[in-house]
VMD Tcl script that builds the backbone (N, CA, C; Angstrom):
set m [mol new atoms 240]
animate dup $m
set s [atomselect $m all]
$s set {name element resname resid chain x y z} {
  {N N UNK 1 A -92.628 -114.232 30.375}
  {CA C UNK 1 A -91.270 -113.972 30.018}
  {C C UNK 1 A -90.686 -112.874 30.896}
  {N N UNK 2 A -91.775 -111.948 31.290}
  {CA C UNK 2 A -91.007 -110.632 31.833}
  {C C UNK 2 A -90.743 -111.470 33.607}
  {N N UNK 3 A -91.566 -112.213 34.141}
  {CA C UNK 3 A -91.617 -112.489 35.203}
  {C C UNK 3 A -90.643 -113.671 35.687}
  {N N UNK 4 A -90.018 -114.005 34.492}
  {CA C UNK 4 A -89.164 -115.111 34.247}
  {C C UNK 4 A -87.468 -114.526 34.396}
  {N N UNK 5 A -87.532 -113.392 33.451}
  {CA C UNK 5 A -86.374 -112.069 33.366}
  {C C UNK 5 A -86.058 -112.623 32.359}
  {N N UNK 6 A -86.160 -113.009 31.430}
  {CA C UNK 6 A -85.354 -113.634 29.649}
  {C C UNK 6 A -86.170 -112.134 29.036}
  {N N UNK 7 A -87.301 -111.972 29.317}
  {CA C UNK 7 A -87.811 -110.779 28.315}
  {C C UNK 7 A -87.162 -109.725 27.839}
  {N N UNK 8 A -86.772 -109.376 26.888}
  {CA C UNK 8 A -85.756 -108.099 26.181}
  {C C UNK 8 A -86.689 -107.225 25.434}
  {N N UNK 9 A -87.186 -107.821 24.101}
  {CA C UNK 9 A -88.580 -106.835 23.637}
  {C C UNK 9 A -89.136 -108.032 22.632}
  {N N UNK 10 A -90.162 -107.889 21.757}
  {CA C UNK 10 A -91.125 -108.028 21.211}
  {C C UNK 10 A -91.953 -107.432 20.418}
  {N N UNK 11 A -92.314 -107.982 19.390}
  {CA C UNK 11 A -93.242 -107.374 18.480}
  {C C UNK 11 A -93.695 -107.618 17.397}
  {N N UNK 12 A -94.979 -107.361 16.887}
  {CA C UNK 12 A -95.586 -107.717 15.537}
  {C C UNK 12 A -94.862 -106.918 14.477}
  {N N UNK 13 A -94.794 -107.635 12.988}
  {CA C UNK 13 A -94.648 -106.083 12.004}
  {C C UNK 13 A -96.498 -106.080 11.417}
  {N N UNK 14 A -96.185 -104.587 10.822}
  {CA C UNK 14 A -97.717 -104.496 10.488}
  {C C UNK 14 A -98.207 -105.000 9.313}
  {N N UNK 15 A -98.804 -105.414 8.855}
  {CA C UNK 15 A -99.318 -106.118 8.046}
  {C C UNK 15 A -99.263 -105.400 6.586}
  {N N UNK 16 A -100.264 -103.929 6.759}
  {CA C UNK 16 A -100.240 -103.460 5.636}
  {C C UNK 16 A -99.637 -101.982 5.644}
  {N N UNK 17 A -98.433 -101.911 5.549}
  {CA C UNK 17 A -97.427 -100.710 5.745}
  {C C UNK 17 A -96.190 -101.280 4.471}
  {N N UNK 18 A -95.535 -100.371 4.389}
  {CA C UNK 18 A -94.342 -100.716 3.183}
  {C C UNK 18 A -93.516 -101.013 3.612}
  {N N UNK 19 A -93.071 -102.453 2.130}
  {CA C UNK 19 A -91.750 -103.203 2.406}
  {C C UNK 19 A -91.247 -103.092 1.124}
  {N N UNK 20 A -90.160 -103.302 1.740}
  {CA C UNK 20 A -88.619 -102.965 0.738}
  {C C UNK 20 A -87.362 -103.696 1.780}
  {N N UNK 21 A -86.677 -103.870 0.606}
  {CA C UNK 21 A -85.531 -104.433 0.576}
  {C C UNK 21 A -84.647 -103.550 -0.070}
  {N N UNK 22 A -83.279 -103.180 1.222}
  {CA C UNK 22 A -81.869 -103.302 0.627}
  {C C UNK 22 A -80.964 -104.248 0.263}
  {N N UNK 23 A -79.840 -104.745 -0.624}
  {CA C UNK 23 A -79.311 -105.731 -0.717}
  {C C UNK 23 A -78.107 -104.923 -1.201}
  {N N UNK 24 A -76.767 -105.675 -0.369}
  {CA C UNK 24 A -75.409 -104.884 -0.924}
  {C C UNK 24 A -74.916 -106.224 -1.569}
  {N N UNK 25 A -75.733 -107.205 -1.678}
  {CA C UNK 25 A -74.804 -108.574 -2.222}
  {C C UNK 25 A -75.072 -108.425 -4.201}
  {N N UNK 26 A -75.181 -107.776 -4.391}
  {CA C UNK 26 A -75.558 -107.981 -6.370}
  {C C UNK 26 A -74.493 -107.407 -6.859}
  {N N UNK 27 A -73.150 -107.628 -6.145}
  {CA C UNK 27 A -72.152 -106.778 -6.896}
  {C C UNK 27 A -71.749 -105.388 -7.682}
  {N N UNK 28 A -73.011 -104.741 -7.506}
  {CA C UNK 28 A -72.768 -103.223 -7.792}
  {C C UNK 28 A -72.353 -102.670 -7.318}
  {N N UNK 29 A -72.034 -101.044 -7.549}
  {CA C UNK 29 A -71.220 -100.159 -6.613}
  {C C UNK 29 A -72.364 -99.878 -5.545}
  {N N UNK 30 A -73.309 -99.779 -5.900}
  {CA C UNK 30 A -74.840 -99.218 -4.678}
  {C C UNK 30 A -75.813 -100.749 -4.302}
  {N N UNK 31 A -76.004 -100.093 -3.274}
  {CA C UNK 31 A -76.838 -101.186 -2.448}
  {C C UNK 31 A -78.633 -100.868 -3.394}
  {N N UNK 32 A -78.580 -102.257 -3.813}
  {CA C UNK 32 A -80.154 -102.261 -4.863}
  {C C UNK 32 A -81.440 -102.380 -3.702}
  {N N UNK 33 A -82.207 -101.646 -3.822}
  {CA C UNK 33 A -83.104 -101.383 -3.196}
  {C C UNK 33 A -84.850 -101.198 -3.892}
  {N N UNK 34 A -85.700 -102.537 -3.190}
  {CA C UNK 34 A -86.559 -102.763 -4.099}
  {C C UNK 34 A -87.321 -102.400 -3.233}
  {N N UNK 35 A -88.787 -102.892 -3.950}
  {CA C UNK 35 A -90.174 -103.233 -2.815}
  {C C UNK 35 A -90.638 -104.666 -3.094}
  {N N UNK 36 A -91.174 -105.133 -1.738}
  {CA C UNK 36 A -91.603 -106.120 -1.438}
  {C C UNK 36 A -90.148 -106.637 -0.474}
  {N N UNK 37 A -90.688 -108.446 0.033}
  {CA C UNK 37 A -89.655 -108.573 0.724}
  {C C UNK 37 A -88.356 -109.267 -0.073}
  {N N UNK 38 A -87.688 -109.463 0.689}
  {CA C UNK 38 A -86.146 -109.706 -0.204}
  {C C UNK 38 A -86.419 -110.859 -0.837}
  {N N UNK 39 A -86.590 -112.023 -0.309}
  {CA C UNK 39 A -87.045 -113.332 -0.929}
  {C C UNK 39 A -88.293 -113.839 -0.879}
  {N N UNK 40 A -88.350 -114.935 -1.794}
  {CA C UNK 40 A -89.902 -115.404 -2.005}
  {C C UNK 40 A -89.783 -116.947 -1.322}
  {N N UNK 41 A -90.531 -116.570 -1.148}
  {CA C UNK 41 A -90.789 -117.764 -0.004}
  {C C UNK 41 A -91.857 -118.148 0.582}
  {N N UNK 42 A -92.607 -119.078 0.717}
  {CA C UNK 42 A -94.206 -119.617 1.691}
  {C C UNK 42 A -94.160 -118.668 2.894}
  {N N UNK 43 A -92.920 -118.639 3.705}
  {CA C UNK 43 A -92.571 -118.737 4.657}
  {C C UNK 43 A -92.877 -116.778 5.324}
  {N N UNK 44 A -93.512 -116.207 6.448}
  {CA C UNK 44 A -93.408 -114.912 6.490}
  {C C UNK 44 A -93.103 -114.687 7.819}
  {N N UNK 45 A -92.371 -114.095 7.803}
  {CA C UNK 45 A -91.667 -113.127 9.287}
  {C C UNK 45 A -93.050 -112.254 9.906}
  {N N UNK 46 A -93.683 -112.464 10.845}
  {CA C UNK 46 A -94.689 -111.929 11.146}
  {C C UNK 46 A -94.216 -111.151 12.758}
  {N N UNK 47 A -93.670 -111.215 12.798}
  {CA C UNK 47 A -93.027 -110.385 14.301}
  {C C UNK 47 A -91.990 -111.001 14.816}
  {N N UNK 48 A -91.209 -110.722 16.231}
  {CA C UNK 48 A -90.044 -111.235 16.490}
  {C C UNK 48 A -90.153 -111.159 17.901}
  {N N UNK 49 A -89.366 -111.821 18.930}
  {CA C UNK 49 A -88.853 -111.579 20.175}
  {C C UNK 49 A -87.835 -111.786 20.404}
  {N N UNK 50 A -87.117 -111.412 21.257}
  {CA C UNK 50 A -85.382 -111.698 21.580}
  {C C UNK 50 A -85.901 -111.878 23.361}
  {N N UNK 51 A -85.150 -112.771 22.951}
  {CA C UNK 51 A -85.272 -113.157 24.864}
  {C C UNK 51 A -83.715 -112.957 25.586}
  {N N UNK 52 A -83.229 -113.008 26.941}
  {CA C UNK 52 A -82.010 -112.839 27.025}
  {C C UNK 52 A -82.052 -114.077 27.678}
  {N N UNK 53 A -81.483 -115.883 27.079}
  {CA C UNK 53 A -80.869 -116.444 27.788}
  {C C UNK 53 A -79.666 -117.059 27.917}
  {N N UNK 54 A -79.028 -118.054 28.796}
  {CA C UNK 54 A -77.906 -118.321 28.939}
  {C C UNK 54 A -77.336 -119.386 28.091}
  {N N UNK 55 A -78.051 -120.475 27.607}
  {CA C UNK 55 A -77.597 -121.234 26.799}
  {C C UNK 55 A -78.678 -121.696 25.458}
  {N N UNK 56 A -78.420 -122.754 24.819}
  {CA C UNK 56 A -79.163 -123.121 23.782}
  {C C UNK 56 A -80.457 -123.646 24.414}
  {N N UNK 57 A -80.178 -124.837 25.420}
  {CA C UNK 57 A -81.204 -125.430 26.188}
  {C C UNK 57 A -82.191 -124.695 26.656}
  {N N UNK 58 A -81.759 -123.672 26.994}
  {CA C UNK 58 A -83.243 -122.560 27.401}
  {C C UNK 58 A -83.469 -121.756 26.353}
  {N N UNK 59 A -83.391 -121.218 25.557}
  {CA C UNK 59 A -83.837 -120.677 24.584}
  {C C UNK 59 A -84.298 -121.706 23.777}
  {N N UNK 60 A -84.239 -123.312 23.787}
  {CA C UNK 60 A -85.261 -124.278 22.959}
  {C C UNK 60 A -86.114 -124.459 23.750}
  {N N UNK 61 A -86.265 -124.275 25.003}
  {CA C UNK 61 A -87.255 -124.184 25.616}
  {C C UNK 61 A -88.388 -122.901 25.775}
  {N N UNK 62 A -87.644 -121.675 25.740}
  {CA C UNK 62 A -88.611 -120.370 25.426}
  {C C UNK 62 A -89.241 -120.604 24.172}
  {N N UNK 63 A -88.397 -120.942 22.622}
  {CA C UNK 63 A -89.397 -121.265 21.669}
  {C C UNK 63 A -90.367 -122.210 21.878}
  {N N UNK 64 A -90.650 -122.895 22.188}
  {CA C UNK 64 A -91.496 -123.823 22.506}
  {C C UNK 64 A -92.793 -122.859 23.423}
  {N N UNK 65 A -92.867 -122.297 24.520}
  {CA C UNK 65 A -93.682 -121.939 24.935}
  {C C UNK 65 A -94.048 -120.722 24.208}
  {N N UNK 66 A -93.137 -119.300 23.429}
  {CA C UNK 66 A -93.413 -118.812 22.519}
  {C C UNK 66 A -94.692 -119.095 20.934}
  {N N UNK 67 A -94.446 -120.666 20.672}
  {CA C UNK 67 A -94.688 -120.748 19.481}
  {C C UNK 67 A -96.480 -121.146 20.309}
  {N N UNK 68 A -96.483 -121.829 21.437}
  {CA C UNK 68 A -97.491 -122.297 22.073}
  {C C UNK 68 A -98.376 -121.194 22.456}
  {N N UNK 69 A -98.130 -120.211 22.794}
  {CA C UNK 69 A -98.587 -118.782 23.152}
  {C C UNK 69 A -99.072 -118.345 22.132}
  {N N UNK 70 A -98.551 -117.827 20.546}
  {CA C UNK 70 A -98.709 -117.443 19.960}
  {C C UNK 70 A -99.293 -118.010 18.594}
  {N N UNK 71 A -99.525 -119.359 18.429}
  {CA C UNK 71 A -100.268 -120.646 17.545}
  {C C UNK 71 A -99.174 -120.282 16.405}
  {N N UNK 72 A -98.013 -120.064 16.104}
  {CA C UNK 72 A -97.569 -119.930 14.700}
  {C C UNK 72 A -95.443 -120.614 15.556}
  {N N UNK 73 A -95.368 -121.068 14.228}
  {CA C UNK 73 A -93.885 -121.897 14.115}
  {C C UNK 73 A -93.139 -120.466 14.662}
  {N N UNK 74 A -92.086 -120.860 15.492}
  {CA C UNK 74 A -90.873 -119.938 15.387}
  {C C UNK 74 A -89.323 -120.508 15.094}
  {N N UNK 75 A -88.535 -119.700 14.576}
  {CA C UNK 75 A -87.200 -119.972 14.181}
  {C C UNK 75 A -86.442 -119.132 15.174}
  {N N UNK 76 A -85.292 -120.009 15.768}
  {CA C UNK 76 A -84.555 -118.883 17.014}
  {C C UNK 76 A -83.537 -118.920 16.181}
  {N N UNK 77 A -82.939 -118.018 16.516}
  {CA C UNK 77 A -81.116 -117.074 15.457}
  {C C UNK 77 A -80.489 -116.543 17.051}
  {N N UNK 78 A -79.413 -116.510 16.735}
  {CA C UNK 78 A -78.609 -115.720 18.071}
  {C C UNK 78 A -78.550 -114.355 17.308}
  {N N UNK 79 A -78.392 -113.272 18.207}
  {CA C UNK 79 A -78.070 -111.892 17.654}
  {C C UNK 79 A -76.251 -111.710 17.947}
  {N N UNK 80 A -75.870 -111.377 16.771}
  {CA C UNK 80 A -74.456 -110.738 17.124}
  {C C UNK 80 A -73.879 -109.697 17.325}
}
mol reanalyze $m
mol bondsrecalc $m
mol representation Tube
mol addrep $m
């Protein structure tokens, strides 16, 4: 990726360190703030990368060699 130039950063989260959740959506005056992660789900966020590319077509192509590199599914999101 770095030799490619899409590379931006990367990284695992740690496994056993503390999680919590803020949430400003429950209609209170304060943002509710728990532990554990926000939703339940099979599904776990185990690290992230942001790549910098130019269209959709290459960034379905970085996931692909991403998910191949790393043996686990990835989901791409644009950052805003």
């Amino acid at each position: 990726m770095k030799e490619a130039g899409v590379y931006l950063l990367a990284g695992g989260l740690e496994e056993h360190g503390p999680v919590f959740s803020a949430d400003p959506t429950q209609g209170a005056d304060e943002v509710l703030l728990t532990d554990g992660p926000y939703v339940e789900t099979k599904e776990v966020l185990g690290g992230f990368c942001a790549v910098d590319v130019p269209d959709e077509e290459t960034a379905r192509v970085w996931a692909v060699k991403v998910a191949e590199a790393c043996g686990w599914p990835q989901e791409v999101r644009r950052f805003m």
